[in-house]
Each structure stands twice: as C-alpha cells, then as structure tokens.
C-alpha positions, -999 to 999 in steps of 0.1 A, spaced: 612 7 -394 648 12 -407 669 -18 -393 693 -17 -360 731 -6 -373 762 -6 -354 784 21 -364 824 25 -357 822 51 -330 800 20 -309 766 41 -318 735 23 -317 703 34 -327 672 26 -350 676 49 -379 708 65 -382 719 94 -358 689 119 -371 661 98 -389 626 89 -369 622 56 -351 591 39 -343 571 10 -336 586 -20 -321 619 -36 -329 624 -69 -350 631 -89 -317 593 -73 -304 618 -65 -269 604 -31 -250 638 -18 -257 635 3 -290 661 30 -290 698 34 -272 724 55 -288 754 79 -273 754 110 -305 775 138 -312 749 155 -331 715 172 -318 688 154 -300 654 146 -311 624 147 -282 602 139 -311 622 111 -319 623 101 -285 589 102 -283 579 83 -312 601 54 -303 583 47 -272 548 49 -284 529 17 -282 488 12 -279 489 -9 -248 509 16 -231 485 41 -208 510 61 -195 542 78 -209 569 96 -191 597 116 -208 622 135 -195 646 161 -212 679 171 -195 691 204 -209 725 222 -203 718 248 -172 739 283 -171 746 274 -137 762 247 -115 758 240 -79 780 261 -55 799 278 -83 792 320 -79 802 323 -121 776 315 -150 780 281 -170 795 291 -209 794 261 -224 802 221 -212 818 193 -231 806 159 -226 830 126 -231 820 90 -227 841 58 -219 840 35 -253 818 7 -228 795 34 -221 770 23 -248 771 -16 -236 766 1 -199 735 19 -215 720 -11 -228 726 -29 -191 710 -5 -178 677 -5 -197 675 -36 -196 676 -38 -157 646 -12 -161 626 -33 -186 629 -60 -164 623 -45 -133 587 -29 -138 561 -34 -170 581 -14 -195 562 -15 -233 588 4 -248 620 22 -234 645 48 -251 674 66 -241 699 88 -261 727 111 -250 747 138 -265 784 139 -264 805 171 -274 810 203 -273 771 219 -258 758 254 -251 734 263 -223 698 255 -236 709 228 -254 693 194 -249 717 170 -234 700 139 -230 665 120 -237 650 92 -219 613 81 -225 595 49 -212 559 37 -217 539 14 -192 506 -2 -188 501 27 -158 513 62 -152 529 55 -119 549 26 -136 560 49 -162 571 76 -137 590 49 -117 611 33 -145 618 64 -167 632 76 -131 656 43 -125 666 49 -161 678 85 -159 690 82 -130 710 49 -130 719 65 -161 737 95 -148 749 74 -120 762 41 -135 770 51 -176 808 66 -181 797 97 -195 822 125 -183 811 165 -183 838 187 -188 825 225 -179 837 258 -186 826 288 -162 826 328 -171 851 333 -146 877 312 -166 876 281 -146 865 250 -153 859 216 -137 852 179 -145 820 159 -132 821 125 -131 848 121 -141 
C-alpha cells in the first residue's frame, strides 16, 4: 500500500487523489481512507479500502448530485461544493467517533469539492463490521454526522436563474 501523504490543500488519503487503496494502514487502525478531492470519486476505491476478511458485513453508500432540491419548483443545473480548511481534521473526528463507537474493521470516507453536475457522485462513505446490522449502523453515523458536523458548504444553481447556499 502506497504510504499516507499530506498534501498543501490539507488532503489526506492513501494513494494520491486517484490511485487504489487497500488493505490496512501502517498503524493497523480501522480507519483506512479520509480525503476532501476536487477530482472524481472512486466507489471502487472506496470499496477496496474497506475490505478486510474478518469483516461479514459491508455497507456503502454513494451520494450523487440530484436535479432537484426540496421545495424548489425549478430543476438543479449544476452545484458547487466548498469546505472550511478544518473540514478534513473534522472528518477524521468524526470517524473516529464511529470507529469507536460500534465494531468498525475498516472505515472510509471521501468527499468531492467543486464545481458538480447532476449525476455526478458527490461523496463516498464505506464501513465494514464483524455483522451487517453493525455495518448499517456506523456507515449511517458516519454519513450522516458527516453531512451534519463537517464544514462542507453547497452552493446551487437552479434553471430558473436562482441559486441558494446549504449549509452554509
């Protein structure tokens, strides 16, 4: 496995922002990939990060850009995404509430800043536990503290002309 590599824009991940990741850190933790990209997500990457043979069950969940937003009567275009420079730190917090709140064997989580267009995937999260039911659980707290807790700002742009920030 490639080693762990900050880079300037506060990035984290096991390979670079496109190459694979696999198998279990150096430090052996359940954490085994965090990053905040402005370049296209990987499921399979995702995916591969999180596999471990005393894992049973796997849960993965893929959040993708919708062409349509709550009580808004015009089409989503397009959305922009902006996060906070602690937002990777918050990330990492936040997984590893997750990993020590249930039997996680390996956790990952990655998130796409920039400029998106409906269909594309916005973020990844993947967890693997001993049980399915463990691995539904978690990989729930993790998106969802996630989208609750990590400054990550969506900026969107409607067909009618408006827009409107969420989160932010």
């Amino acid at each position: 496995m490639a080693p762990t590599h900050d880079d300037p824009t506060g990035r984290t991940d096991s390979a670079g922002p496109a190459g694979p990741a696999a198998g279990p850190p150096a430090s052996g933790g359940p954490i085994r990939l965090l990053a905040i990209r402005d370049t296209p997500l990987s499921v399979d990457e995702v995916f591969a990060a999180v596999g471990d043979d005393a894992a049973g069950g796997t849960t993965l969940f893929v959040g993708t850009v919708r062409d349509h937003d709550g009580d808004s009567a015009a089409a989503v275009t397009g959305l922009g995404y902006s996060a906070h420079p602690s937002a990777q730190a918050e990330l990492r917090r936040i997984a590893e509430k997750v990993a020590a709140d249930f039997p996680v064997r390996a956790l990952a989580a990655v998130h796409r800043v920039g400029d998106l267009r409906v269909g594309d995937i916005a973020v990844v999260v993947a967890v693997s536990c001993p049980h399915r039911g463990e691995a539904f659980a978690a990989a729930r707290r993790l998106i969802d503290d996630l989208k609750s807790e990590v400054p990550i700002w969506k900026h969107q742009t409607f067909t009618d002309g408006t827009e409107e920030w969420v989160g932010a």
